[in-house]
N, C-alpha and C positions, 0 to 999 in steps of 0.2 A: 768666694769661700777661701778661707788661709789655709796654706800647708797644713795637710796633717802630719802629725809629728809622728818618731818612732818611741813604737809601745812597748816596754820589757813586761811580758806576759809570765809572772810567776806562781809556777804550778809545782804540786806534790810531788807529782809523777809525772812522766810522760815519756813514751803511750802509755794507756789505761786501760785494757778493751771493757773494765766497766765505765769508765768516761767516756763515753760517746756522745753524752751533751756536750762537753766541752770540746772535743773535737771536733763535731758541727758546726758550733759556736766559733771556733777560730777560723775555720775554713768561711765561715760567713762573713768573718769579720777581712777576711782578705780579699775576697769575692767584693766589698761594699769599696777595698780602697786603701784599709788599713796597713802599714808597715808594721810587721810585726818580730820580734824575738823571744823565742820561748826558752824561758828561765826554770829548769825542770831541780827541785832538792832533792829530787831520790833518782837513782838510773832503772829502767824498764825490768818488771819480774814476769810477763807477761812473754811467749812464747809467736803469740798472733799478734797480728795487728789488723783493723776493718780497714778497708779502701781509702775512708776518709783520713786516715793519716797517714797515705800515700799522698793523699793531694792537697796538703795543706806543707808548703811551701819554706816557712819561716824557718829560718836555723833553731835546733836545739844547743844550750850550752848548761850542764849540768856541775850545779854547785858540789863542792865537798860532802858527800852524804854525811860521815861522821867525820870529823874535827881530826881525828887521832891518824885517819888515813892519808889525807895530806895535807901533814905540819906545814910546808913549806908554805905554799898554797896559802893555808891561813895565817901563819905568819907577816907573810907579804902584806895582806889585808890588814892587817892589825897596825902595822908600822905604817904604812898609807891613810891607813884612818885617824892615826893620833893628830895631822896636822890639815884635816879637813878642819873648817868652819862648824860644822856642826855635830864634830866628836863628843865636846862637852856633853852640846843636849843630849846626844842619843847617849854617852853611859848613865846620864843622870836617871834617864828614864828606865833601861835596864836592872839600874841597882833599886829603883821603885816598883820597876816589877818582880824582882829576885823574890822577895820575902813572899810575896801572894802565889810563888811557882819556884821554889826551889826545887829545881831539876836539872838535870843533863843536859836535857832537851832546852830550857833557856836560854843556855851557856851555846848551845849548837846552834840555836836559830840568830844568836848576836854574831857568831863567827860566818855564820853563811853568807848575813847580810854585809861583815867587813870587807867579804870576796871577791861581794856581788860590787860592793862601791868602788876596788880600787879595778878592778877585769871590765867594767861598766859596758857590755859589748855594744856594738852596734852605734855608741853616740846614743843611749835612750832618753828620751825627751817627756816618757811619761812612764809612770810602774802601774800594773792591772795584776792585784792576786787573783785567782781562786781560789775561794776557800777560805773563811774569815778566822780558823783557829792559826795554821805553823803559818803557811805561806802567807798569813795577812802580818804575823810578826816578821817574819823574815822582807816584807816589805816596807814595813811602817819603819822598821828598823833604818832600812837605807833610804826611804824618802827621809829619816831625820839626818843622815849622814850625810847624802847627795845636796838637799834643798830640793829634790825632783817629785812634785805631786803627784798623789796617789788615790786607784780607785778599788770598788774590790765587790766579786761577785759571792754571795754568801750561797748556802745552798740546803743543806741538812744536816748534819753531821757536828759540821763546825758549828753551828748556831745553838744548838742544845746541849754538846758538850763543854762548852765557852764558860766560861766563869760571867758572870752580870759583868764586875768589873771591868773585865777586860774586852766586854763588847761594846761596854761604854767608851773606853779609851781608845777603839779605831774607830768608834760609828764618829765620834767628836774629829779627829785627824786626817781622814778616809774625804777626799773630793765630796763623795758619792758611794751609794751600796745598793746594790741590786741583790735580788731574791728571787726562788722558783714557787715560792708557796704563800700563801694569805697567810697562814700560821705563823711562818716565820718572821714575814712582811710585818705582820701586827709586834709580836714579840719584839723585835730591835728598835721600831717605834716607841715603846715603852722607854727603852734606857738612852733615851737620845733627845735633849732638847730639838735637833736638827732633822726633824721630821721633814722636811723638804728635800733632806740628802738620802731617804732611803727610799726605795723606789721596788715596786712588785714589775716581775717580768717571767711569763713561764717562756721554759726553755722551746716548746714547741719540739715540731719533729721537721726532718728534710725529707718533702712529702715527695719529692722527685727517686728518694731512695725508698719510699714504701708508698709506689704507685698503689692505685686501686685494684684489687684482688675481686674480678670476674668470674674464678671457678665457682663452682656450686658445693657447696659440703656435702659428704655422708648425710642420711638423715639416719643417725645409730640413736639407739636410745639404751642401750646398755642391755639389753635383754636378747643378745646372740653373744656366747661364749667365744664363737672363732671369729667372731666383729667385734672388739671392745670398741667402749667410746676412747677416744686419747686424747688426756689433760696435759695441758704443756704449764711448765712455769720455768721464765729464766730469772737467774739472780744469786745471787752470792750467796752458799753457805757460812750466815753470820746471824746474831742475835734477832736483828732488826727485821730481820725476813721474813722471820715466823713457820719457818720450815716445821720443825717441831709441832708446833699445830697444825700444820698441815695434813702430814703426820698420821696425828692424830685422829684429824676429823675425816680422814680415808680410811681410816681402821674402823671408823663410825657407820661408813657407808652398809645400805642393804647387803645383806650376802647375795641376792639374787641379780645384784646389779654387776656388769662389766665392764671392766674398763683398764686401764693400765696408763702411765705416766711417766712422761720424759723431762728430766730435768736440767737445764742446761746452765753451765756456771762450777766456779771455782770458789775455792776458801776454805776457812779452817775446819769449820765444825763439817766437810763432809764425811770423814771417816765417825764422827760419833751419830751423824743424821741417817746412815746407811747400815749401823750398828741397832737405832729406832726404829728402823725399816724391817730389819729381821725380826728385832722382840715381836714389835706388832701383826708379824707374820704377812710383810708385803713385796717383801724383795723380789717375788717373782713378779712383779706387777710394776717397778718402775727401773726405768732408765736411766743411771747418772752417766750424762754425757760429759760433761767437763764444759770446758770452756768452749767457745763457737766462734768466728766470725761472723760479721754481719749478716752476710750473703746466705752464709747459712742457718742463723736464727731465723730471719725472715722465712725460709722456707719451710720451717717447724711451722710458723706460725700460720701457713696456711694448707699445711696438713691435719693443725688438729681441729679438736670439736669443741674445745673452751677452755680458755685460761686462766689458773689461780695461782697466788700471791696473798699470802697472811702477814700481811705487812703488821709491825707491832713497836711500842715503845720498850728499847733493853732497857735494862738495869741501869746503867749510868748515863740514863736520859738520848741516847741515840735513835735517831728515827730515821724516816726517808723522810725525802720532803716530796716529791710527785714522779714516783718512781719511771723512767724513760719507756719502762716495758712496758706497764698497761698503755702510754700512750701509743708505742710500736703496734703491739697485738689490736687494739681497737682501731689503730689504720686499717687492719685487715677483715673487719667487720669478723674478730675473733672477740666473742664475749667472754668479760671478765666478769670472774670471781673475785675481789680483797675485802678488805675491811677500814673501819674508817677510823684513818690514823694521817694525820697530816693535812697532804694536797691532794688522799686520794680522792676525797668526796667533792674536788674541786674538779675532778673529771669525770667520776663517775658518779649517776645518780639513782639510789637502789631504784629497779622495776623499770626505772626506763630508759638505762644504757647499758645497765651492768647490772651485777647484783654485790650491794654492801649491808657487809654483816661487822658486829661488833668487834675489835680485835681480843683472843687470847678466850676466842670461845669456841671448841672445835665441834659440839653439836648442832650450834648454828651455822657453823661453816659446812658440816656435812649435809645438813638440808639443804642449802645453797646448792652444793653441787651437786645434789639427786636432782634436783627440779631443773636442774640445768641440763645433766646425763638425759631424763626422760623425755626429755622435749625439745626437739630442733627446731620447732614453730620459734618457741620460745628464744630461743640461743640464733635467731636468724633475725628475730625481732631487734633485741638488744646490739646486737650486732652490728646491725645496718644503722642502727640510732648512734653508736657508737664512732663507729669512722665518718657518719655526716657531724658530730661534733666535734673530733680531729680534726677534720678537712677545715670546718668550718670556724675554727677557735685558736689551735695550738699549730699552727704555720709557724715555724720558726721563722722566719723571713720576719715577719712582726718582731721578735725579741732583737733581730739583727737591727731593723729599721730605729728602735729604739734605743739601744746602747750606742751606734751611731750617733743618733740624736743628742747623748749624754754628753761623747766624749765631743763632738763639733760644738756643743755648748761650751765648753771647758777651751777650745783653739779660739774659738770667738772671744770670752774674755781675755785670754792672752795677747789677742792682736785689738 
């Protein structure tokens, strides 16, 4: 086998504590072998951090967030850059994407990537975005600067908010592109002759961190006032969440039904989603906890009695792609509730792991969750169907063993 080479891993952020695939993912990737550097464009807003990015090893070196903070910094980059080889190409390319994104933000993802070219830490011998929208330019940028090829993990966000164009312009440059979802796996096939370079891989879970869950549930069914049943959902208050229906289709619920809801996670729209809560007259009924650690989501998850998530498409085409919680909670034989929007119905399949209902319909979602509330039969059923298809399907070890496979492909040709 040839040296594996060193990886410059450029990311958004990091840490994340809602990226905990990708923090899996890297700690996998170091666990199989890999030398890695993580190239972070933003510095950490997040207060916590989960275990796994205690143990994932690789140095962080975090680019200039904004351009204006430090001139010198990018300066430096800029003077180092005019007399590489491959300055030409990349402003040629820049000034051809100006006109299709005149923004700020173009202007800052060229200065990140001058930075990253002349600072080039560690000797990197190959660049790996996440994230096919900022961090895939800020890498495509300096694989045209350096000559140093490039791969890039795509995911939800980036892919549907992406201009066609410009998906086409890194799926054509890009080694290789992996994805967590058939949806999105199908979609970047469309704009890419090089349908052999884009590649489906779900993220899986690290089932050694959500062993199997032996307790026995409540059997509550909503009908004792001082026993509610308790709906957990974790996930960012954001568009794509579908909070709001959620919401919604809890205000829908019987009045004779009990129950109350914990919700775990940070983001913008909390203060207007808790503002919803009151109109609808629910606030004495749910929980905002904020943001959690691992350690401690996990054990939400096997305190409650079923978990929901109205996953949905915003307004400016954002989705999830196979959200990490339902696959978390259904390690713990916790059934879910969403809707089918993405990769959820690539895990979930309504009546016989979970139950999916339409997105952006809160009547059906409130039937969902009375029949879920009245019946532990039922919610023990789906359940137990639930983490034998986790266990048995979404191993991340498989996604490890895979991109593995990608990049040793990629050292094999080189030698």
């Amino acid at each position: 086998m040839p040296p594996r080479r060193k990886i410059l891993v450029v990311l958004k952020g990091y840490p994340r504590l809602s990226e905990t695939f990708i923090a899996q993912e890297l700690l996998g990737l170091e666990k199989a072998g890999f030398d890695l550097t993580l190239i972070s464009m933003r510095r950490p807003t997040d207060k916590k951090r989960h275990p796994v990015h205690d143990e994932i090893k690789a140095r962080v070196v975090y680019l200039p967030e904004y351009l204006h903070e430090e001139p010198i910094r990018v300066l430096k980059g800029l003077v180092a850059g005019v007399s590489r080889p491959g300055f030409k190409a990349l402003i040629k390319r820049f000034l051809a994407d100006l006109p299709r994104d005149l923004s700020r933000n173009r202007f800052r993802r060229l200065g990140q990537a001058l930075v990253l070219g002349r600072e080039w830490p560690d000797g990197g011998e190959w660049l790996h975005a996440h994230f096919i929208h900022t961090p895939a330019s800020v890498t495509e940028y300096a694989s045209m600067l350096t000559g140093t090829p490039w791969s890039c993990s795509a995911h939800a966000k980036d892919i549907w908010t992406s201009p066609d164009w410009e998906l086409t312009e890194k799926l054509k440059s890009a080694r290789w592109t992996v994805t967590c979802t058939r949806t999105g796996y199908e979609h970047m096939r469309m704009l890419t002759s090089r349908k052999d370079a884009v590649h489906l891989s779900y993220h899986g879970l690290d089932l050694a961190r959500f062993g199997h869950f032996a307790g026995e549930r409540p059997q509550r069914t909503g009908d004792n006032p001082d026993d509610p049943a308790l709906i957990l959902s974790v996930g960012r208050a954001v568009e794509k969440k579908g909070y709001d229906v959620l919401l919604r289709a809890l205000a829908l619920l019987p009045p004779d039904l009990h129950w109350r809801m914990d919700h775990i996670g940070g983001g913008e729209a909390l203060a207007k989603l808790k503002a919803l809560a009151s109109e609808l007259g629910l606030s004495g009924r749910i929980v905002w906890k904020g943001a959690m650690a691992q350690e401690d989501v996990l054990d939400h998850y096997r305190r409650a009695d079923l978990f929901a998530l109205a996953c949905r498409i915003a307004a400016n085409g954002d989705r999830d792609g196979l959200p990490n919680v339902l696959v978390e909670a259904s390690s713990q034989r916790l059934v879910c509730v969403s809707t089918a929007v993405s990769g959820v119905p690539e895990l979930l399949r309504d009546g016989e792991n979970g139950l999916v209902v339409p997105p952006e319909d809160p009547a059906l979602l409130a039937e969902a969750l009375t029949a879920a509330i009245r019946d532990p039969v039922l919610r023990k059923r789906l359940g137990d169907a639930a983490e034998r298809r986790v266990r048995e399907e979404f191993d991340y070890h498989s996604s490890i063993r895979q991109l593995s496979g990608l990049f040793e492909a990629e050292w094999q040709k080189a030698s």
